[in-house]
VEXROTI-698679 format. One record per residue (C-alpha): residue number from 1; residue in three letters; x negated, y negated, z negated. Coordinates in Angstrom, 2 decimals, padded with zeros to 5 digits. Layout:
<zanus>
NUM,ALA,X,Y,Z
...
</zanus>
This chain:
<zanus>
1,UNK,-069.52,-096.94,-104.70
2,UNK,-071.25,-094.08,-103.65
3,UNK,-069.91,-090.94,-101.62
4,UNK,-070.06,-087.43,-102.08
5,UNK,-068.57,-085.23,-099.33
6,UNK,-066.24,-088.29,-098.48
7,UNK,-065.03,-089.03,-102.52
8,UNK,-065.71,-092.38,-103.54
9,UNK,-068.13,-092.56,-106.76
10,UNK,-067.89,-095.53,-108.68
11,UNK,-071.78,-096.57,-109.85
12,UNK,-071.83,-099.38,-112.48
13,UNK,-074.68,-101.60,-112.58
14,UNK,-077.56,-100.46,-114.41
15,UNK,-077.88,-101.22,-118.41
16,UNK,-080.30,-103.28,-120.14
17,UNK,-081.97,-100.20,-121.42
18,UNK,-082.54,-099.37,-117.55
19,UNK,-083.55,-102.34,-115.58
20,UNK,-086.59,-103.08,-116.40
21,UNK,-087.63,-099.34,-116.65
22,UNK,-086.07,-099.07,-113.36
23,UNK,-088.18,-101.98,-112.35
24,UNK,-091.72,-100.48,-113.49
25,UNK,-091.17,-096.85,-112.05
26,UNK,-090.18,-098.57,-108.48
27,UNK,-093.21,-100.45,-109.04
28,UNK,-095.90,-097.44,-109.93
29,UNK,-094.74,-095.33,-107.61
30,UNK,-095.02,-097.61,-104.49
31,UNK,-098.60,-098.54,-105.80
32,UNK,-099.63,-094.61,-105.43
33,UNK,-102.55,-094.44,-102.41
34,UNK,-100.62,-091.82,-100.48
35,UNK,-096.79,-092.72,-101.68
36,UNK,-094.50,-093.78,-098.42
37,UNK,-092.53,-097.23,-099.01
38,UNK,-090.65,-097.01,-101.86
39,UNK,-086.65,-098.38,-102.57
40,UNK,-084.67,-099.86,-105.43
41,UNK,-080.91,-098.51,-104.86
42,UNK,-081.37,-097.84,-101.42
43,UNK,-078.30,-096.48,-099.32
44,UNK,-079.24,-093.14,-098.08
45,UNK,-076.99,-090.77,-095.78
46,UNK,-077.95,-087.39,-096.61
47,UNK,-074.95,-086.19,-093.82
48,UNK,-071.61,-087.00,-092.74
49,UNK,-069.15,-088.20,-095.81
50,UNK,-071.99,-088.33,-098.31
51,UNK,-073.90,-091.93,-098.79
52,UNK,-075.78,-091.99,-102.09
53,UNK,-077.88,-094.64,-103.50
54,UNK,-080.86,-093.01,-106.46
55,UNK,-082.27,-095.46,-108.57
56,UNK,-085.95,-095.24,-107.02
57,UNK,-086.36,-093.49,-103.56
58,UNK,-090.09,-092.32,-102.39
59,UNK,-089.95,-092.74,-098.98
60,UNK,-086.80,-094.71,-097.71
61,UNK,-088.06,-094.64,-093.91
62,UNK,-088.03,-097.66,-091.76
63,UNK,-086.61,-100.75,-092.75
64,UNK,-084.08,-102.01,-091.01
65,UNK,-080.36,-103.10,-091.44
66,UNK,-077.86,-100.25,-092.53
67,UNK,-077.72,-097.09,-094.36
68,UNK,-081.11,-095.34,-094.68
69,UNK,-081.00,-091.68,-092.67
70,UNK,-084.34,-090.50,-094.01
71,UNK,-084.00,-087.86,-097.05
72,UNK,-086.59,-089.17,-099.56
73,UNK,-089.27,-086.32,-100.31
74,UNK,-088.96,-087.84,-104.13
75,UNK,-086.16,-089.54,-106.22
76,UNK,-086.11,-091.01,-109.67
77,UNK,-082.81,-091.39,-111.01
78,UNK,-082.73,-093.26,-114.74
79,UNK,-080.13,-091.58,-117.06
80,UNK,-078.24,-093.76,-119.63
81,UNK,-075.37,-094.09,-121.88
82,UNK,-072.30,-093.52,-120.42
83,UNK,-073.77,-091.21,-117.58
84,UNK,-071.04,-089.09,-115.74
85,UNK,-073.46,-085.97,-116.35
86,UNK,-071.03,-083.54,-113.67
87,UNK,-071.94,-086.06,-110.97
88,UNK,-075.79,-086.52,-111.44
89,UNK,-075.56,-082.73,-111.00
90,UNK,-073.94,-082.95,-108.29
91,UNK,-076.16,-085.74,-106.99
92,UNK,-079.40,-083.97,-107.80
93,UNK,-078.29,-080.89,-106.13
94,UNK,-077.18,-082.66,-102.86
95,UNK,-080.68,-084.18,-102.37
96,UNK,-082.05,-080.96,-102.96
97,UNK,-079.82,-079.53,-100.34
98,UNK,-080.96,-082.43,-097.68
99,UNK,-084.64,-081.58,-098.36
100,UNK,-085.70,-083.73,-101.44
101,UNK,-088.60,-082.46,-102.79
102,UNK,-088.49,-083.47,-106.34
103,UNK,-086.09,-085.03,-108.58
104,UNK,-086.79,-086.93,-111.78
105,UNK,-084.38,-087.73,-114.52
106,UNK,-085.77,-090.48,-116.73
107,UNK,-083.68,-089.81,-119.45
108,UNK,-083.42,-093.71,-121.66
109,UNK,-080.86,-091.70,-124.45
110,UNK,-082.86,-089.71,-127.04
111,UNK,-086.75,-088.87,-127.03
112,UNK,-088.40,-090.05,-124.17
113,UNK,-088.41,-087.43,-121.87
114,UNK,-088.09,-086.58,-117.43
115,UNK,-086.36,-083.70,-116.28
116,UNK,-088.19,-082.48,-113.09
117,UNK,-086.05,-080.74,-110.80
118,UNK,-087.39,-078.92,-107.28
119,UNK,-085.66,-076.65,-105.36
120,UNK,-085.14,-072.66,-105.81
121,UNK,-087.25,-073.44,-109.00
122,UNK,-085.63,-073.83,-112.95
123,UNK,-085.45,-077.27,-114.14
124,UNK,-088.51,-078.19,-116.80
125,UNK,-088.62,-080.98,-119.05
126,UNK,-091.94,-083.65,-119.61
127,UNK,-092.17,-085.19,-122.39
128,UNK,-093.64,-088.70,-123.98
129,UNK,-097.25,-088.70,-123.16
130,UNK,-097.24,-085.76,-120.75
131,UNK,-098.20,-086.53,-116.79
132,UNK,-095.58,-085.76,-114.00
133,UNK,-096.60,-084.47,-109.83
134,UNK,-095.99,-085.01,-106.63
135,UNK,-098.08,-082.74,-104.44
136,UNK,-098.17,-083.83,-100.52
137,UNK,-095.98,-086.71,-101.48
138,UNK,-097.84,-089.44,-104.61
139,UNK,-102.19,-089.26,-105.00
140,UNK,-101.74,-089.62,-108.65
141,UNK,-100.35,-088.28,-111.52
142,UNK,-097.22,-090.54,-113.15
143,UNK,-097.65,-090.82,-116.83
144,UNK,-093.92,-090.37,-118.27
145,UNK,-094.72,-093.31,-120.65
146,UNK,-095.51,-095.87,-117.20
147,UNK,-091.52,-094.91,-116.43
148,UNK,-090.65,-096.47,-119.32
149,UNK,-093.28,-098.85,-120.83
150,UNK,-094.12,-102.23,-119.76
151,UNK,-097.69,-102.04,-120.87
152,UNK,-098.46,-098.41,-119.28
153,UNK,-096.54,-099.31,-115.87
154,UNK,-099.18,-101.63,-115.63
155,UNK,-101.98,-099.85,-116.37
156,UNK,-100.91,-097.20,-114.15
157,UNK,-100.08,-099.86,-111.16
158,UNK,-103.70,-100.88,-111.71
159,UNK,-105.29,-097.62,-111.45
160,UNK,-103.31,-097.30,-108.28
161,UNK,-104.42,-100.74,-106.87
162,UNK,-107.84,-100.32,-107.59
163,UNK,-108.07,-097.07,-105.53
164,UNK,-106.05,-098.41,-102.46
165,UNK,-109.18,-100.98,-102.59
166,UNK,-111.30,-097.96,-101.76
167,UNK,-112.57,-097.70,-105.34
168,UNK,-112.70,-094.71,-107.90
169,UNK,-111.17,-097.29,-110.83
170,UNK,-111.15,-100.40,-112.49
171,UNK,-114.43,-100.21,-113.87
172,UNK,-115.87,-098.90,-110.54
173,UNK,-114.67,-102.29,-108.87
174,UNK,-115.90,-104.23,-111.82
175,UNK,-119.55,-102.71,-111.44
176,UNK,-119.44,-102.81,-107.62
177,UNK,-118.04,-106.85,-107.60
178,UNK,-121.21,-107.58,-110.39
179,UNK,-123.54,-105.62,-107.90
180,UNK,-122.52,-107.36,-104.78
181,UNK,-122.09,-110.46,-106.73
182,UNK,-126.54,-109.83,-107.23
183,UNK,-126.94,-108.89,-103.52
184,UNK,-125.33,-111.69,-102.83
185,UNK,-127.42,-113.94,-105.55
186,UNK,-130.85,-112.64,-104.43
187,UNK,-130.25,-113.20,-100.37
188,UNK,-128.70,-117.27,-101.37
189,UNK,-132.57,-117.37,-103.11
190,UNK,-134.06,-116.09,-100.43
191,UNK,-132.50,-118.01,-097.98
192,UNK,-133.21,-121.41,-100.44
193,UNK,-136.92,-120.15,-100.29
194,UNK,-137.32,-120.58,-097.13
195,UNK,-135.60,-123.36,-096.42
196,UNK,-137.89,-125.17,-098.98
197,UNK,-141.06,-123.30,-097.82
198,UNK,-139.89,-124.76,-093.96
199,UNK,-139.30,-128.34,-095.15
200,UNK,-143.02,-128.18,-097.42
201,UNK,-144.41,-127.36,-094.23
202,UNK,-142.68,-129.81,-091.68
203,UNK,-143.63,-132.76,-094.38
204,UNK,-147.50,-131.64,-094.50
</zanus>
């Protein structure tokens, strides 16, 4: 259950349709350069009566036993069959009201689509192929497809990797590796040459 305002809200656990996709966005967002630490179904007090628990918080604060305190500055919440549409409302609305930043709806009925919600702004829609923002809280673009597919999760999540490594992307740290790989190459040869040039000498 979660709580809103001291009702209990029953939350069933997530479909097959979800988990996985629930899986990959948790897992591309927490591989952002700049994103905080990120949490599957976290438990997070937004105030007194109200416990609620989004799908994928950015920036779940320290972790430690009990209820998270710290409003996430980003929240993904994955929208499926079945979905009691009155209380995601409501649920957006009251992370919006603690100080959430930005809300996505991955909606998994219907074209793939996420509904970006932000506060004192109107809701906007991003479609299949389109690239959702974070300002001040992820480095990098989210392709809408990596919150759904296995295939561009990963390539996202790599992109990400790559540049917490200190490099500009894949193929930058595949050209750097090969050149230090030849820096590397050329001083062994060196080295070799002069062992070999000492040992000619010692033996004449």
């Amino acid at each position: 259950y979660e709580l809103s305002n001291g009702h209990p809200i029953q939350c069933l656990p997530t479909g097959g349709n979800g988990a996985g996709s629930n899986l990959r966005g948790g897992y591309v967002l927490d591989t952002d350069p700049a994103a905080p630490p990120v949490g599957i179904d976290a438990g997070i007090a937004l105030s007194d009566g109200t416990l609620r628990a989004p799908d994928v918080a950015v920036g779940i604060g320290p972790e430690k036993p009990g209820w998270s305190t710290t409003v996430p500055p980003l929240v993904v919440e994955y929208a499926a069959e079945g979905q009691d549409l009155q209380d995601l409302d409501k649920k957006i609305d009251e992370f919006l009201s603690a100080g959430t930043r930005f809300v996505w709806v991955v909606r998994l009925v219907g074209k793939r689509r996420v509904d970006v919600h932000e506060r004192a702004k109107a809701m906007r829609t991003v479609y299949a192929g389109g690239q959702l923002e974070a300002p001040g809280v992820l480095k990098n673009a989210v392709p809408v497809d990596a919150l759904f597919d296995r295939d561009a999760a990963q390539e996202a999540a790599l992109r990400n990797l790559v540049q917490r490594r200190g490099y500009d992307s894949f193929e930058d740290a595949v050209q750097k590796s090969i050149e230090r790989g030849r820096e590397q190459g050329i001083q062994q040869g060196i080295q070799q040459g002069i062992q070999q040039g000492i040992q000619q000498g010692i033996q004449q």
